[in-house]
Structure formats: structure tokens, C-alpha cells
C-alpha positions in Angstrom: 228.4 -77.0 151.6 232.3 -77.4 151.6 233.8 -77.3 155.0 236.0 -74.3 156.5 239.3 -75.0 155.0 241.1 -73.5 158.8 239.4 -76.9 160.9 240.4 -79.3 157.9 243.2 -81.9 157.3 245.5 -83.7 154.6 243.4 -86.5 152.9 240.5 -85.0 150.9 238.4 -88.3 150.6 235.1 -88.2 148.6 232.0 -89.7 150.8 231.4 -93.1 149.4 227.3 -93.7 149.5 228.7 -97.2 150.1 231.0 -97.1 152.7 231.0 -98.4 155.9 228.6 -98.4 158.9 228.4 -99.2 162.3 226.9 -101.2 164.7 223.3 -102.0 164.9 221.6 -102.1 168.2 219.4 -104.6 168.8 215.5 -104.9 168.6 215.9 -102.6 165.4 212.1 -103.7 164.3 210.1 -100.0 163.9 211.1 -99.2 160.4 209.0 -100.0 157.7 206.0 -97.8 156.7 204.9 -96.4 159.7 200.8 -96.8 160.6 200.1 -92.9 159.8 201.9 -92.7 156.8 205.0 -91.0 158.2 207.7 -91.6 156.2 210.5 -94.5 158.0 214.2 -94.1 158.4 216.5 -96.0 159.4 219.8 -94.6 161.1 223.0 -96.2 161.8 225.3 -94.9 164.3 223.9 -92.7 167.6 225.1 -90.1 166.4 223.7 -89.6 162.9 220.2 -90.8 164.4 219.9 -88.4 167.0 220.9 -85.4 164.3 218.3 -86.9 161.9 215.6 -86.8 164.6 216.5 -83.1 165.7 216.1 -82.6 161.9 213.3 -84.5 161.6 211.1 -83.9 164.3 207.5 -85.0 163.4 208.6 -85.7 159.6 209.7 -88.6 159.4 209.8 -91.9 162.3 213.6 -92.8 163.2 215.2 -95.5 163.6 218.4 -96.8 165.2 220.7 -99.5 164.1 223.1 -98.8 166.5 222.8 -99.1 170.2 224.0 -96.9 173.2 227.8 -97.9 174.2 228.1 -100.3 171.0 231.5 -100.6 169.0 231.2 -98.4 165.9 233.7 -100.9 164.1 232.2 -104.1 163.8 228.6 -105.4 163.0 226.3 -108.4 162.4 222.9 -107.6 161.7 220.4 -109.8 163.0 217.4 -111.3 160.8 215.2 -108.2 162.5 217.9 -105.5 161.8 217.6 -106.7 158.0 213.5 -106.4 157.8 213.6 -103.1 159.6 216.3 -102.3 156.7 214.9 -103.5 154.2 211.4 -101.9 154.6 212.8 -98.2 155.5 212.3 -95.4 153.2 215.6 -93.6 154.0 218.9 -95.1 155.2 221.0 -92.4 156.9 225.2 -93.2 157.3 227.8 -91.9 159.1 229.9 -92.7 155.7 233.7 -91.6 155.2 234.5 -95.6 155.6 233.0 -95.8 159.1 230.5 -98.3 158.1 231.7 -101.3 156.8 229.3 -103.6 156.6 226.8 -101.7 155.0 226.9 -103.1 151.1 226.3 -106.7 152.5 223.8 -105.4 154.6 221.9 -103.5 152.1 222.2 -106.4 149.5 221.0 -109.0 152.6 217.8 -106.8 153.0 217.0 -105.9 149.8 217.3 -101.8 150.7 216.2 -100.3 148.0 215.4 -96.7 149.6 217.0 -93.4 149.6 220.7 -93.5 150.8 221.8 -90.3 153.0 225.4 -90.1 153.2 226.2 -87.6 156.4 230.2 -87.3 155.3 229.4 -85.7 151.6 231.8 -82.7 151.2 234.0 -83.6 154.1 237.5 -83.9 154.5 238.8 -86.8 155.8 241.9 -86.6 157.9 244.5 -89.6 157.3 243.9 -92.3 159.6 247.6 -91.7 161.2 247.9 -88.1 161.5 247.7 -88.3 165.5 249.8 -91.8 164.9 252.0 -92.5 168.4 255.7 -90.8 168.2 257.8 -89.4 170.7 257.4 -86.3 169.3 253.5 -84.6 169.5 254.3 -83.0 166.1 254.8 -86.6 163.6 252.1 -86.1 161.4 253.5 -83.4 159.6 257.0 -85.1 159.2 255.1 -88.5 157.8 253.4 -86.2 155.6 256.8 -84.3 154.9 258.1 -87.9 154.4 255.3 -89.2 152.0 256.2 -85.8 149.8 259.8 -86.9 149.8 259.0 -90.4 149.2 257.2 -89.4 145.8 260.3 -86.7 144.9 263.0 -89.0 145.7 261.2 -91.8 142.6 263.4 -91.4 139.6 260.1 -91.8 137.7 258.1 -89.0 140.1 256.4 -87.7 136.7 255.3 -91.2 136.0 254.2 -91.7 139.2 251.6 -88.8 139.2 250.3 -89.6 136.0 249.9 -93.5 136.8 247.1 -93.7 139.2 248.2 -97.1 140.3 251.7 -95.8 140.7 250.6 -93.6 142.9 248.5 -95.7 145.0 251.6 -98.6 145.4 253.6 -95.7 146.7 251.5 -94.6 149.3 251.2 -98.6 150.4 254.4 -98.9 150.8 255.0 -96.0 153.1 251.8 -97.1 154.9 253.8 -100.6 154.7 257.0 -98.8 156.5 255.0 -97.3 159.5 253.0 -100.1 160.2 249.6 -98.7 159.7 246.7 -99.2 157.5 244.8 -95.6 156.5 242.0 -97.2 154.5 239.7 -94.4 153.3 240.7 -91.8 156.1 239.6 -91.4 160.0 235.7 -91.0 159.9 235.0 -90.3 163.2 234.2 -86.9 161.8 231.2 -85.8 164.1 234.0 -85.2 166.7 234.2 -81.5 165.7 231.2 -79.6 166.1 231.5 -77.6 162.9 231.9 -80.9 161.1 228.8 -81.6 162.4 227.0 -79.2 161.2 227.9 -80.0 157.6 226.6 -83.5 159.0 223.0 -82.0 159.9 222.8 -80.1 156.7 223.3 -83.1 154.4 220.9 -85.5 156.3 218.2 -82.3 156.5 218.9 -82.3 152.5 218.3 -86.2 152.3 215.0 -86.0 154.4 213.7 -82.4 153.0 213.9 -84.6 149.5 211.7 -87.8 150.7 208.4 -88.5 149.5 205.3 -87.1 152.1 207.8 -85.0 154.0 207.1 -82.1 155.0 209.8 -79.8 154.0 209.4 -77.1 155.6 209.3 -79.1 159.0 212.4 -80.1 158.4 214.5 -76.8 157.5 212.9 -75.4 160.4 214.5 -78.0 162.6 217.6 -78.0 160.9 217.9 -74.2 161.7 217.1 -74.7 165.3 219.3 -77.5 165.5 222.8 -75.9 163.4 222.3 -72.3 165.8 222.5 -74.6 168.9 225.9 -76.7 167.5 227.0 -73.0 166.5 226.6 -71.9 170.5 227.9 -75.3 171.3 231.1 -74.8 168.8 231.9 -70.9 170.3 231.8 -72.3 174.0 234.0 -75.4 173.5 236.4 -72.6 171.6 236.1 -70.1 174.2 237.0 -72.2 176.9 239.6 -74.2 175.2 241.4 -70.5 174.6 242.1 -70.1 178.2 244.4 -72.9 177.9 247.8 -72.2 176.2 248.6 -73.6 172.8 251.4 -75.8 174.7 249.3 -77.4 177.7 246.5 -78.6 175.4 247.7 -82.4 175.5 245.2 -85.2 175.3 245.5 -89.1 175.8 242.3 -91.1 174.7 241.4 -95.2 174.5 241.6 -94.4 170.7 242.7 -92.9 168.3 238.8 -91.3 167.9 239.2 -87.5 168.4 241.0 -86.5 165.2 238.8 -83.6 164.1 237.8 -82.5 167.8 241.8 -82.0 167.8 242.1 -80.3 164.7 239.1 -77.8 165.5 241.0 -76.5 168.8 244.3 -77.1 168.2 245.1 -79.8 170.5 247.9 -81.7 170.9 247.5 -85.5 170.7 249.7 -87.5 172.5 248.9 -90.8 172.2 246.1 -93.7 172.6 245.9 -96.4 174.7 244.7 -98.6 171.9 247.1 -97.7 168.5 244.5 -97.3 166.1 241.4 -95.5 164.9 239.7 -98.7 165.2 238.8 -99.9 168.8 238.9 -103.5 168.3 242.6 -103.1 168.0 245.2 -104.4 171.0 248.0 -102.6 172.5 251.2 -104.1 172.7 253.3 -103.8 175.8 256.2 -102.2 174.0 253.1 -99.6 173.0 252.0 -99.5 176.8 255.6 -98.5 177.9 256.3 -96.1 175.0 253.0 -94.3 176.2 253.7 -94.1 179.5 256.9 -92.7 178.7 255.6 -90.2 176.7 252.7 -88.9 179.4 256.0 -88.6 181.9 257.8 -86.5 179.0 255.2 -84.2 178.0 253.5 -83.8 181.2 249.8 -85.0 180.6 248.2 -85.0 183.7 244.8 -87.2 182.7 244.2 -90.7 180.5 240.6 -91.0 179.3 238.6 -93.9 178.7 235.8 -94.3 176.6 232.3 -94.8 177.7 231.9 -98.1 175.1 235.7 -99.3 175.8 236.7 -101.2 178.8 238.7 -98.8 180.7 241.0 -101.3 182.4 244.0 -100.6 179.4 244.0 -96.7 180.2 243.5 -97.5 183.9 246.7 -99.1 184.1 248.7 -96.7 182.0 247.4 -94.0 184.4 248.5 -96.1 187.2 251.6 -96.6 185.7 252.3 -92.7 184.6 251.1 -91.2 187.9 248.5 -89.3 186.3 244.8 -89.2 186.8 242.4 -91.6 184.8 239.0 -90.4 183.7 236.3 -93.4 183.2 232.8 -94.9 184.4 230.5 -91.6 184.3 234.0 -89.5 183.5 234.8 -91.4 180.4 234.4 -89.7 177.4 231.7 -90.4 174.4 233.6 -91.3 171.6 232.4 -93.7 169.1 228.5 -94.1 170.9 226.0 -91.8 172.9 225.4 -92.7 175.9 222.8 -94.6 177.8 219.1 -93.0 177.9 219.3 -90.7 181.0 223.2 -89.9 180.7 224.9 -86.9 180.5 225.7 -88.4 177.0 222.7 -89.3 175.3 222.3 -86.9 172.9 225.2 -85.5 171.0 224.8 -82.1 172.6 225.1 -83.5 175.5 228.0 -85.5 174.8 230.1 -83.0 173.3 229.3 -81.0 176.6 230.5 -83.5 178.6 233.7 -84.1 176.7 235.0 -80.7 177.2 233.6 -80.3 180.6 236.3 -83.2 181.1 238.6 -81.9 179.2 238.5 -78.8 180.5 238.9 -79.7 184.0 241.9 -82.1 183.4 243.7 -78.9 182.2 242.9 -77.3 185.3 239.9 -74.8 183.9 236.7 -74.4 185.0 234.3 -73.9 182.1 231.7 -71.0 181.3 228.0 -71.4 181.8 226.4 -72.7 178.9 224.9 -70.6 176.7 220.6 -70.2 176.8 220.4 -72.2 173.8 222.1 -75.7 175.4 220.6 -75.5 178.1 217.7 -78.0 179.5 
């Protein structure tokens, strides 16, 4: 179903069935056809497997590729990861680019199962929108700029009606800022509504596979979309206490876009200068985002639970502002580890605006009936 225009951005990006993954987690080995018949699937990232188990409950076994705490950027499937691959029935993605690896892994394995593309229908916002500027608002004067940029071209009719034009236009202005959008950012499960698009679309893959039971499924898809629904009206409700202007968030990366977007926040800046977290921050970049947490008055860095928080600790240090890591960081690109607040994506969404929330000085609502336990 197409997403609510209201929580989405510029770049409308088609899912790619082929586009990128994550990383796996080791000792990947219980796919395959499963002893009672039970159809296998194999999931990439944490999050998408824990949505396809709540969808899946007793339909289908599940599998994850990708380990609590692991980098969602790069991957090298081991020899194991590849059998459990190859032997699945269903491989769910992440998608929008996220996943990388995944066409050399699916030719390595010999995949030849159902692919379930979570990001079908979604938006993707460009991979700079929250780019580092002195000013919180730069997104829309890049975009403003990219507009003029195709204007200003003595040829701009040409340009729109050659596709390759087009593209060497946007390259170069990509060129100029120093960044590299690729497909767009696809840390998409970030906002909770997104997420429910997310659920629906893997419920659709698995409703589809052969010795499902169908009905199992929708009825845990409904269970599962009314509890992100509760969990997207209490993020919102809280978040609304806060004025528009005081809503200022530093992160490890650049990983938040959508969760952003959804609740009008204002980002101003990453420790690391990229949506990808295996990128290193210069210290020109360290002093220009120190400078900016003293001009706009952010009170809190956050870490990330699967990024060494030494980086943000520092530029807290620096600014004078509170740092949030260990148990405080925030789940970004990986749940958490079995038996933290963060292991489920419930519970990690929870406990990112829990944080959130108390860096901005507010102390949030009780949770709803329906998230709790």
C-alpha cells in the first residue's frame, strides 16, 4: 500500500528485489526445509526477521542472517550462511539499497526461492537530506539548489528528456557537496509507520508461500500493525510536548532519517558524516559539530548500540553536553542482544524515544496495554 504522503521525503526510489543487504550473523545453519515440513525463511537484517516472525508465527521457521549489534553495511557470508541461503524457501530483505551484497550472495548459493522485498512502495529519502551544515534547515536549500542547477542548463528541456542527462547532472552536484546518495537512505524501519508498510509486504510474501497457512499469517500481521499503530501514537504524543524548535538530535550516524521526518525533528549533525557507519570523521567534521551542538543548544550526543561510542564520547566531552551510550545508546542499524531492552523492534523503538525523550527534558506516558510485557 503507498505510504502517507505527510511522513515522506524527496527521492521516490523503486525497491530494487536486488538491492542491498546486510550483515549476516553467524551460525546461520537452520534454513533449509525444516523436519515438519514448515516452510524455511531466511531473513537478513534484525529487524526485518523479527517483523517476519511476529507475522509468521507458527507458519513458517525464521532465520537470521544478521546478528545482534552487527554493522548493517558490510558483509561476508560464510560457507554456512550460503547453504542456509541456498536451501530457504523465502528470502526476506530490508531492500531500498541497504543490502549490498545480496546478488553475489544469492548467485554464491544458488537461491533460487521466493524474494520478499520489505521496501516495495516506499519512499526513499536522499541519502543527504540531514547532510552536516551550519544551518539545521540545508536539505531543502540543496534541494532548492539541485532545482536551480537543472534551470540554470541552457539545454534544461534536453536535460529532462535525456535520462542520462539527467543523471550526469545530479552527479555533479552530488560531485560539489562531497557526498554519494546511491539509491537513497534505506534505513527506513526508523519510522514506525514505515514499518508497517514493512510488515504488510513481508505478511504478503509469506501469506503467498507454498504450505502456509494464510490465514495464520494475516492474523498475525493484524495483531502485529495494531501494536506498531499504539507504538506510532505514543512516540507522537510524547514527542508533541516538546516544541517544534527544541526537537534537536545528534546521532553516531546519519541513521534516523525517517524517525526524523515522522516527528518533525530537527537533525543536527552525526558524529560519523554518512548514512553508512563504516565511514570516518574528519577532525575539521569533529570541530564543525561541536560548534554546531554549542550554537543550537543540543544538550545530548547519542551513540549507537553497534558503534563504538568513543567518537560521540569525545564530541560530548568537547561540547559540554551529555553523551548517551552502553545500555543508553540507541538501536539504530541492529536489535539488540537477547535479553535487552532492544531486542525486538518494539522494544527498541521504545527505548529510543524513552531516550530521546528524556534528553529533551520529558518524562514519557505509560505505554499503552498493547506494548506492554
Amino acid at each position: 500500500m503507498p505510504t502517507a504522503p505527510n511522513r515522506r521525503v524527496r527521492l521516490l526510489a523503486p525497491a530494487l528485489a536486488a538491492a542491498s543487504v546486510t550483515l549476516l550473523a553467524g551460525c546461520a545453519t537452520g534454513a533449509g526445509a525444516s523436519g515438519d515440513g514448515t516452510p524455511t525463511v531466511v531473513a537478513t537484517t534484525t529487524q526485518v526477521a523479527d517483523f517476519a516472525r511476529e507475522v509468521g508465527g507458527g507458519a513458517v521457521e525464521v532465520t537470521p542472517l544478521l546478528g545482534a549489534g552487527q554493522s548493517a553495511h558490510s558483509f561476508d557470508p560464510s560457507a554456512a550462511q550460503l547453504l542456509a541461503l541456498g536451501e530457504a524457501d523465502a528470502l526476506v530483505v530490508n531492500g531500498a539499497g541497504l543490502e549490498s551484497w545480496l546478488d553475489d550472495a544469492i548467485a554464491a548459493s544458488g537461491f533460487d526461492g521466493t524474494l520478499i522485498d520489505a521496501s516495495t512502495g516506499i519512499e526513499l529519502a536522499a541519502t543527504d537530506e540531514h547532510a552536516e551544515d551550519e544551518h539545521a534547515d540545508e536539505a531543502h536549500a540543496e534541494d532548492e539548489h539541485a532545482d536551480e542547477a537543472h534551470a540554470e542548463d541552457e539545454h534544461a528541456d534536453a536535460a529532462h528528456a535525456d535520462d542520462e542527462h539527467a543523471d550526469e547532472a545530479h552527479a555533479e552536484d552530488d560531485h560539489d557537496h562531497g557526498h554519494d546518495h546511491g539509491e537513497g537512505n534505506p534505513h527506513i524501519w526508523t519510522d514506525p509507520e514505515l514499518a508497517e508498510t514493512m510488515v504488510e509486504n513481508i505478511a504478503d510474501g509469506l501469506a503467498e508461500l507454498d504450505g502456509v497457512d494464510a490465514d495464520l499469517v494475516r492474523e498475525g500481521e493484524a495483531d502485529y500493525l495494531d501494536r506498531l499503530e499504539a507504538l506510532d501514537a505514543w512516540i507522537e504524543e510524547n514527542v508533541e510536548q516538546v516544541p517544534v524548535e527544541q526537537r534537536l538530535l545528534v546521532t553516531n550516524h546519519d541513521a534516523f532519517t525517517y524517525f526524523l521526518d515522522a516527528y518533525d525533528v530537527t537533525f543536527v549533525g552525526s558524529v560519523i558524516p554518512s548514512f553508512d557507519d563504516n565511514a570516518e570523521p574528519s577532525a575539521a567534521e569533529i570541530d564543525a559539530l561541536v560548534e554546531r551542538i554549542r550554537e543550537t543548544g543540543v544538550r545530548a550526543v547519542f551513540s549507537e548500540a553497534s558503534i563504538s561510542p568513543k567518537a560521540a564520547e569525545t564530541i560530548a566531552s568537547e561540547a559540554g553536553v551529555t553523551v548517551y551510550s552502553g545500555d543508553d545508546a540507541l538501536y539504530g542499524d541492529s536489535l539488540g542482544q537477547p535479553g535487552s531492552e532492544g531486542e525486538t523492534y518494539l522494544g527498541s523503538q521504545i527505548h529510543n524515544a524513552r531516550l530521546i525523550l528524556e534528553s529533551w527534558g520529558v518524562e514519557p506516558s505509560a505505554l499503552p496495554d498493547v506494548l506492554r510485557g
